[in-house]
Structure formats: C-alpha cells, structure tokens
TORRODREN-669572 format. One line per 8 residues: their letters; for each residue y, z, x of N, C-alpha, C. Coordinates in steps of 0.1 Angstrom, whole numbers. Example, Ala and Ser with C-alpha at 12.3 -4.5 7.8 and 13.67 -1.06 7.14 Angstrom:
AS) -57 78 132 -45 78 123 -33 78 132; -22 71 128 -11 71 137 0 79 129
END
This chain:
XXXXXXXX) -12 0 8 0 0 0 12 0 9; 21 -10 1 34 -8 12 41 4 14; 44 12 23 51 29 24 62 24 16; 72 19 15 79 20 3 80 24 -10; 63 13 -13 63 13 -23 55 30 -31; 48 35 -19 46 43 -25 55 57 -23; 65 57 -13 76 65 -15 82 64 -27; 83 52 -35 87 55 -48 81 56 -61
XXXXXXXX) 71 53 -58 62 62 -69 60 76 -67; 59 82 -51 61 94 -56 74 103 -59; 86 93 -60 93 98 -65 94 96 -81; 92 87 -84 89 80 -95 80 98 -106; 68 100 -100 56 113 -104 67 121 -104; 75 123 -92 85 137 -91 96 141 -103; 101 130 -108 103 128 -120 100 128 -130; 87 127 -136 79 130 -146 74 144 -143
XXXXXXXX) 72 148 -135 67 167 -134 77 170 -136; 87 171 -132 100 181 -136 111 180 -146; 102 170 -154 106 171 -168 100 179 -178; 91 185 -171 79 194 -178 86 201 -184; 88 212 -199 89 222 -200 83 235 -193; 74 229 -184 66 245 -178 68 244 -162; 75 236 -158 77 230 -143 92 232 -137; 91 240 -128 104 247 -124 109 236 -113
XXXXXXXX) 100 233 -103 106 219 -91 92 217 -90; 97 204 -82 85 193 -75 89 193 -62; 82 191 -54 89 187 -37 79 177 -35; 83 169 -24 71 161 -21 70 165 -4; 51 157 -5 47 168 8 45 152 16; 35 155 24 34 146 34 18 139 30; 13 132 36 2 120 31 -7 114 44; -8 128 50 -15 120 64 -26 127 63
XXXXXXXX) -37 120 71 -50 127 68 -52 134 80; -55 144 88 -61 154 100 -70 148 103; -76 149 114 -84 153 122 -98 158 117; -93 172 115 -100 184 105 -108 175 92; -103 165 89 -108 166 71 -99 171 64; -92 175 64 -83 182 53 -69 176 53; -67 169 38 -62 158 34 -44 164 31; -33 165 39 -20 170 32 -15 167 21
XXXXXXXX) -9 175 13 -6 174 1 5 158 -1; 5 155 -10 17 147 -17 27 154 -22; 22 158 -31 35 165 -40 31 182 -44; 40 189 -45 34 203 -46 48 208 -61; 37 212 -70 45 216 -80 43 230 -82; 56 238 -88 56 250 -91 61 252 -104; 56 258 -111 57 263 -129 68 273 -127; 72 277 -138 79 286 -141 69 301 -140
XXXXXXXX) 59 298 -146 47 310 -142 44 315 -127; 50 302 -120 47 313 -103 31 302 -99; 28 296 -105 18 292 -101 15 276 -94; 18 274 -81 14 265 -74 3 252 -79; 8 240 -75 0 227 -80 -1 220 -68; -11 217 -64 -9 206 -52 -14 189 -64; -2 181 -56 -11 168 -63 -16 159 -49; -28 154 -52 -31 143 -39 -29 133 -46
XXXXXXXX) -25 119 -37 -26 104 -37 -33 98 -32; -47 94 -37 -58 88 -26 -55 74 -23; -48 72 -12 -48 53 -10 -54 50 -1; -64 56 6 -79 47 13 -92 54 9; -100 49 11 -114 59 6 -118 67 17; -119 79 7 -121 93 17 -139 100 14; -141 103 20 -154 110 21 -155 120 12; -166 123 2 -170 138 -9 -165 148 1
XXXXXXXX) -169 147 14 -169 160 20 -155 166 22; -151 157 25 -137 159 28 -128 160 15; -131 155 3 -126 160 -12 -132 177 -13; -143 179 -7 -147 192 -12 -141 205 -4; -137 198 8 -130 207 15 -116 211 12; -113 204 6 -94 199 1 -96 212 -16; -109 210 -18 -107 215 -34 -115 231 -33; -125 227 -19 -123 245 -14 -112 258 -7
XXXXXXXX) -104 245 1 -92 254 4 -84 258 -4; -78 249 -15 -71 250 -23 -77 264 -28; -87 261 -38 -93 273 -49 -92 287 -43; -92 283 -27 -96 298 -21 -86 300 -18; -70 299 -21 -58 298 -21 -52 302 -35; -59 297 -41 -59 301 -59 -46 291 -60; -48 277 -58 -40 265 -63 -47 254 -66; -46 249 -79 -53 244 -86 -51 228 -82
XXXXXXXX) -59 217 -83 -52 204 -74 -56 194 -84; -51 183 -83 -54 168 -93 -50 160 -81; -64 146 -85 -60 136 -75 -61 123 -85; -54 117 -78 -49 101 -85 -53 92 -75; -61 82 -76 -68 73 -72 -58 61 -70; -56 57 -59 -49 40 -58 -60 30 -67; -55 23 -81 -56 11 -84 -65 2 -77; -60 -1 -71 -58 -10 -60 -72 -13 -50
XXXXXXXX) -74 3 -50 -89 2 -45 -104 2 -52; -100 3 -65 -109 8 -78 -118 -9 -81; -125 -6 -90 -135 -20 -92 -120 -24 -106; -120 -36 -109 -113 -41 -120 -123 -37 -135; -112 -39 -144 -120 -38 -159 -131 -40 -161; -142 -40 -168 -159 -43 -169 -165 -47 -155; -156 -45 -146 -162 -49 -136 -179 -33 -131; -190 -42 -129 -201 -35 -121 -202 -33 -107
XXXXXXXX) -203 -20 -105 -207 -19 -94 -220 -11 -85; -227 -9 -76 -237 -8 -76 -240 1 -63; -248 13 -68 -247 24 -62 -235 34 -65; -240 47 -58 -225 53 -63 -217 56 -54; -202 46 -54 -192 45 -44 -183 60 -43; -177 54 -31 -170 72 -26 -161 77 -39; -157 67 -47 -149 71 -59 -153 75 -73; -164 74 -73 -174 77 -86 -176 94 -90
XXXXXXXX) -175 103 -76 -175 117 -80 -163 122 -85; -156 113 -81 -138 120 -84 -141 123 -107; -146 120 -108 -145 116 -124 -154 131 -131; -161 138 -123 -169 146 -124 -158 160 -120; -145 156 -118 -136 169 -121 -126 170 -133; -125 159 -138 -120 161 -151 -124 154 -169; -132 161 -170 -136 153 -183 -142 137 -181; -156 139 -176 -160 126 -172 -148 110 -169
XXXXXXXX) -136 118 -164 -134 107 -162 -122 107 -148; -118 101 -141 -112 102 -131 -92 96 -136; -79 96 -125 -73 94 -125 -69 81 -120; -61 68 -121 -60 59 -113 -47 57 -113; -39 49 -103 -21 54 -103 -22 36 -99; -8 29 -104 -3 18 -103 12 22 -95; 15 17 -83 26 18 -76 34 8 -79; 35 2 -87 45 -11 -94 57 -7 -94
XXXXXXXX) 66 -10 -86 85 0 -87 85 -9 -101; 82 -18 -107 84 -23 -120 81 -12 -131; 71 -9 -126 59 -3 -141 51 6 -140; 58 16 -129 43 24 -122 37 30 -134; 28 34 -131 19 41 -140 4 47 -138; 0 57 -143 -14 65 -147 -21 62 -156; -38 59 -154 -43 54 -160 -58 63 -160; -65 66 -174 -77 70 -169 -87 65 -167
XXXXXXXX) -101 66 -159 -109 52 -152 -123 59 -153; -132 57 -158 -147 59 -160 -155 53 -156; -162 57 -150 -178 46 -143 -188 50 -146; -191 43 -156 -200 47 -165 -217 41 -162; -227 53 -157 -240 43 -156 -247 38 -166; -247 25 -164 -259 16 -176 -268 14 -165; -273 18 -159 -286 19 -155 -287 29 -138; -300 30 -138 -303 42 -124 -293 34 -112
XXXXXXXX) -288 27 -105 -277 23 -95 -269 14 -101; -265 15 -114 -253 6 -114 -246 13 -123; -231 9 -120 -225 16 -130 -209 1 -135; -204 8 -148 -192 -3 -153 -179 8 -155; -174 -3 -147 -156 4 -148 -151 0 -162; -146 9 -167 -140 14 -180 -124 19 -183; -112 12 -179 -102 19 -177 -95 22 -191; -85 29 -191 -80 36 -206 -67 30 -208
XXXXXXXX) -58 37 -214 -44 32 -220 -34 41 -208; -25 36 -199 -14 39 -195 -11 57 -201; -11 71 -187 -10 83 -195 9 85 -200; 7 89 -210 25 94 -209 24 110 -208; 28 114 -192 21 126 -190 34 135 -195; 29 145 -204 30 155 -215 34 170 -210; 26 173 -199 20 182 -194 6 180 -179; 10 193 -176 -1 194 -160 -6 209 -167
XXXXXXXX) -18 206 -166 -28 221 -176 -36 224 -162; -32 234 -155 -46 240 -147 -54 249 -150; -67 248 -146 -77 256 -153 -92 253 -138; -100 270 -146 -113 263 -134 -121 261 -143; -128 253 -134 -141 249 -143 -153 246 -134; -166 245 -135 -177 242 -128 -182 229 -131; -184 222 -117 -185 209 -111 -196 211 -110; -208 200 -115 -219 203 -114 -228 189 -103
XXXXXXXX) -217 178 -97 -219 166 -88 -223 178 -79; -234 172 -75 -240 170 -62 -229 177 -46; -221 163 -46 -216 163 -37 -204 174 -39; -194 178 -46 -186 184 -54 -190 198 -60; -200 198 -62 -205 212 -71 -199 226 -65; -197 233 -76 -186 245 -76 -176 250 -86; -172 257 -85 -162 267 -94 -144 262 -89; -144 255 -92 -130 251 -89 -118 253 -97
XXXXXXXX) -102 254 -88 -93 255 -98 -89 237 -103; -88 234 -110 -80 219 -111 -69 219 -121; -67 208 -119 -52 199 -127 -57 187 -142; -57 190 -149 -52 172 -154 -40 171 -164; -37 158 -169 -27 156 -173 -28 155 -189; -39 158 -195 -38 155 -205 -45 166 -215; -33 170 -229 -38 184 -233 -50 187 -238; -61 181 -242 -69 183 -243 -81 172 -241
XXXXXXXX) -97 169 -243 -105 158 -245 -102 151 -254; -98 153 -270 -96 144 -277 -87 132 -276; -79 136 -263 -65 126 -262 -72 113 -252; -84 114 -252 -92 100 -250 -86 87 -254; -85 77 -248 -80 67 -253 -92 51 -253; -93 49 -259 -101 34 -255 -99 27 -247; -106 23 -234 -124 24 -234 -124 36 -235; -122 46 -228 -124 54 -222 -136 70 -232
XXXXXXXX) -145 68 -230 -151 74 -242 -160 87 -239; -160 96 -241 -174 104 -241 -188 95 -244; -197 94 -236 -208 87 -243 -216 95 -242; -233 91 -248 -240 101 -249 -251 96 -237; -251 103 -231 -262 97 -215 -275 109 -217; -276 113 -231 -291 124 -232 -303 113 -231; -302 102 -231 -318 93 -231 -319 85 -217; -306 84 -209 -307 85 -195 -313 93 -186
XXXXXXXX) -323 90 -179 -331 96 -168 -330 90 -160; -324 98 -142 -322 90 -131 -333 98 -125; -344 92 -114 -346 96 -108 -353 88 -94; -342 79 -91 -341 74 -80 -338 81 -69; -335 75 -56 -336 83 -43 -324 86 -37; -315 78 -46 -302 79 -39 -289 91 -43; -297 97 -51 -287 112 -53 -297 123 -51; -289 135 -47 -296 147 -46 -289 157 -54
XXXXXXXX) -294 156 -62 -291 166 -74 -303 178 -74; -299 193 -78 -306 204 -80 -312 202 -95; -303 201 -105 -308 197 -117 -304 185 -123; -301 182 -135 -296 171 -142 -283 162 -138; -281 154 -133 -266 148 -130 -254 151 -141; -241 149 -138 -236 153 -147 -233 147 -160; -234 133 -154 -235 126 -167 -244 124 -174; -257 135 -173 -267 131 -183 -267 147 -191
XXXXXXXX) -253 151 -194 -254 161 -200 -253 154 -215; -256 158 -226 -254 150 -241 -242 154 -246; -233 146 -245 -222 147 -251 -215 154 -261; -232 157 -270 -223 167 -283 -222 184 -281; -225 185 -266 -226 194 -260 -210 206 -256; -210 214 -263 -196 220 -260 -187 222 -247; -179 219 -247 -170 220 -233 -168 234 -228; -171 236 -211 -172 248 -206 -163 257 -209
XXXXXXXX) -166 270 -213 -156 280 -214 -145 280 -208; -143 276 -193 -137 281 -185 -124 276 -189; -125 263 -194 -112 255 -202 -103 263 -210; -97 267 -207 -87 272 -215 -76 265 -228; -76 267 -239 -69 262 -247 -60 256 -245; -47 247 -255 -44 240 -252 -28 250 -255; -17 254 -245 -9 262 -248 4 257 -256; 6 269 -265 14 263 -274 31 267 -270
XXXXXXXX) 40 261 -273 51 259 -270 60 277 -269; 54 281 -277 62 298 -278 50 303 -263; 36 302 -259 30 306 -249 40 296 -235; 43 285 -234 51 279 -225 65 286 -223; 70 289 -233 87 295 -238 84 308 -226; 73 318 -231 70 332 -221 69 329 -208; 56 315 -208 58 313 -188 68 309 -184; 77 300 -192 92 298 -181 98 306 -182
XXXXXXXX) 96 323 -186 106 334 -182 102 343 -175; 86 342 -173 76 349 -166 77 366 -170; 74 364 -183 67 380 -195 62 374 -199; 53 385 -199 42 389 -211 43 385 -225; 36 380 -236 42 378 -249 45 396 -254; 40 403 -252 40 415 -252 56 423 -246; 63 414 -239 74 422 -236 89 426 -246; 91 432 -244 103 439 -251 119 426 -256
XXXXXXXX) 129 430 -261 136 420 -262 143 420 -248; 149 440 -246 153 436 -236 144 432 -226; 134 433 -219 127 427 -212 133 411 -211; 127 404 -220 129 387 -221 142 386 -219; 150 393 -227 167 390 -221 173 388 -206; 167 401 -201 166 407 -186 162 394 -174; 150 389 -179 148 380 -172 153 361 -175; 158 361 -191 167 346 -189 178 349 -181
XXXXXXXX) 182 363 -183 196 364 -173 193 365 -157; 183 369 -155 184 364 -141 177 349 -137; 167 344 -144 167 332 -141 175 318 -143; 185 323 -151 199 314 -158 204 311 -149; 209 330 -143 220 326 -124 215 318 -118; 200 317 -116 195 314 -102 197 294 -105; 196 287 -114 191 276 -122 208 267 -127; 214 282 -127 229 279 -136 236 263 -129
XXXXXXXX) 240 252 -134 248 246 -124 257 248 -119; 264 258 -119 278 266 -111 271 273 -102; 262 274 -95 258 284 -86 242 278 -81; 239 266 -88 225 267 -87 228 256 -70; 216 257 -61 219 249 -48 209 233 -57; 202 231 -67 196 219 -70 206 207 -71; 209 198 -71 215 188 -77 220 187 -90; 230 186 -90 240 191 -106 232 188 -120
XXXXXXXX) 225 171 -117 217 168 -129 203 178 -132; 196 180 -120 183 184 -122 184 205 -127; 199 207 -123 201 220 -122 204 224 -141; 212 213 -144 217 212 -157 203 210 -164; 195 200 -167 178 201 -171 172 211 -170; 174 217 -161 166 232 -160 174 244 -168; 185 243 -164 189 252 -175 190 252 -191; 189 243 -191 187 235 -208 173 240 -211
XXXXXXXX) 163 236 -203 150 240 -207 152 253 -210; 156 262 -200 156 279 -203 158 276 -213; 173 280 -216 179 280 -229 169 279 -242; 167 269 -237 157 263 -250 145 271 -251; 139 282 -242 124 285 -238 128 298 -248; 140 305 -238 146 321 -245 150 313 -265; 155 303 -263 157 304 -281 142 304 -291; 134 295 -285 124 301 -293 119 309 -294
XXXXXXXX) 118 320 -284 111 333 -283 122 341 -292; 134 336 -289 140 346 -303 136 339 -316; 136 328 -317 133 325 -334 118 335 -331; 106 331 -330 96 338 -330 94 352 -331; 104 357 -327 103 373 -329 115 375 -335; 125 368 -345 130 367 -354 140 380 -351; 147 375 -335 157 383 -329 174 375 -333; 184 379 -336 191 376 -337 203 376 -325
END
C-alpha cells in the first residue's frame, strides 16, 4: 500500500473513533513489525471509562503466531485489540481458496467473521469478510456491506482456533450479531466433519460449532445510551447527584475549549458530548 495512502486512512479511522459517544481521543501509533514478533500498534483509543483499545492494520501477511502473541500481550495488559485486514491482500468476492491461509483465523475472533479495510482516499471503508468452508480444504470468500462504525464494544471471549485459542480481551465494531449484513451469514457447519491432516485441533473446529447454538457468556450486552452517559463521566450508575455533578465539572475544565490543549474543533465535540452524556443522566434520574 502506498504510505500515504495509508496515512490517510488512518486518519481517516481516527476520525470515525472519536466521534464515538464513548471515545475520549484516538492517537495514532506506529506500524512496524519487530524483530521479536510483536506487531506495534496503529491506532490506540481511549474511552471515557479509562479503558485502552489498541487497533492493528494488517498490510502484509503475518504469521498466527505472531497474532497470538500481539493478542497475549495485549490481554495480559488488560487491553482489548481489533484487527483490520488490508483488502488488497484478501481473496476477491466468491472467490475459492484452498487450504487454510494465514488470514482465515483472524475471523475466529469476532463472530465467525473477520474485518477488511479499503484505503481509497476516495471511499475508504470497512467491510466484514468470511471464509466460509464448503469442503475439508477449501473455503469461499463472502464479503458483507461497507461498516458505518457506531461503536468499538470490547469484551473477552474464548477463541477456540487452533492456532489462536484462549481467553482474550477483543474489539469489534458492531453492536451486536444480528447486525449481520448479506453475504455475510451465520451458517450451520453441524453436518460438516473435517478430519483431514492439515489442522490440529483438540476438539471440534470452530466453525463446526451449529449455529443455533447460544453465543458465549463472556459477550456482554449491548450498552445502552444512559450506561454510555455514566462511562463518559466515569461513575457508577449507582452514584449520587452530587457525585455525577462533581465529575462533569471536572471533566468539562479539562475538555472545555477555553482551556482544553486539543484543537478548538475536536475540544468543542467533546464537550458537547459531555454535555449531552450529564443531560441524560439527569433526564434519567429525573434531576432538575
């Protein structure tokens, strides 16, 4: 990818996170790979909750191992991470491919399906991408509808790939499974049986779990706008009025555009959000 072009897509993402109602700043990190295996962040977001996001950009193919090390540091850090796949390197629409490529596990961290990013300064965009097996070594690329990202939900969950397997914290962009878009489908892989030589799986692969099967606990709900309102003031639903007061007023100073060090526009946005976060919590608790 041209370095340009992907300097401005990630500014391009940096702009769509910190439009978040729950997203305090974005920074962008660096994009070089170590020595070590361990891949530097892109972009690193922080909530109003206090709680750290790393995003990766994958633009060459990287090794499971080295995904697993990036998503064990992280976790053992207690920062939850999402990766976005370059386009570019992905198979095209219905396209088949055969065996399972270094990109096929990525999809086994969020809802059978993976992320893919378009660097178009035209049109960039996020897309969701599934490789779906129709038979023991082949699988069909399945891409979805362009995301209009809403929200970044992190949550752990257990990864049950092979290569990947573990209790991880992650990222995705979308509030819950039903926001599925065509192709992009849950299917039912319960009358699939692999038992070919080319995976080492302990038990069942992941995609031959049956679909009508409930999603892991570990997922947490989908939060509602008065739960968002509390994390951008960081209390408790449980706290007092003065409590919540106490803290718009110190996070207002810090945010205010007369005093804030951000950029006049992005300092003005953030204060509006507050604003807006403390007024619902007063409608909700029907404070005057």
């Amino acid at each position: 990818m041209n370095p340009n072009e992907s300097l401005l897509f990630k500014k391009w993402l940096r702009e769509q996170f910190i439009r978040l109602v729950n997203v305090q700043r974005c920074t962008l990190g660096q994009s070089s790979l170590t020595g070590a295996g361990v891949r530097e962040v892109d972009l690193v977001v922080t909530t109003w909750g206090g709680n750290v996001l790393h995003v990766h950009l994958i633009d060459e193919p990287i090794k499971p191992n080295r995904v697993r090390k990036l998503i064990e540091t992280a976790t053992e850090s207690g920062i939850p991470v999402l990766f976005l796949l370059d386009a570019a390197l992905l198979p095209m629409q219905g396209e088949r491919i055969q065996g399972e490529a270094w990109y096929v596990p990525f999809q086994a961290l969020v809802n059978d399906r993976a992320y893919a990013y378009r660097a178009d300064p035209a049109a960039p965009r996020i897309m969701p991408v599934q490789f779906k097996p129709i038979s023991r070594q082949e699988y069909q690329t399945a891409y979805g509808a362009p995301i209009a990202i809403t929200q970044l939900r992190h949550f752990r969950a257990t990864v049950k790939h092979s290569a990947l397997k573990g209790f991880w914290l992650l990222v995705d962009l979308e509030s819950e499974a039903a926001t599925n878009t065509p192709p992009i489908r849950n299917t039912d892989y319960s009358g699939y049986q692999y038992t070919g030589p080319r995976f080492d799986y302990a038990g069942m692969p992941h995609w031959e779990r049956p679909a009508h099967q409930k999603p892991p606990e570990s997922v947490p709900p989908v939060k509602t706008r008065l739960d968002i309102s509390y994390e951008m003031l960081g209390v408790e639903r449980s706290a007092s009025r003065e409590e919540v007061k106490a803290a718009f007023r110190r996070l207002a100073f810090e945010v205010h555009p007369d005093v804030s060090e951000l950029p006049k526009e992005e300092a003005e946005l953030r204060f509006k959000r507050l604003s807006e976060a403390y007024e619902v919590i007063k409608a909700a608790q029907k404070w005057t």
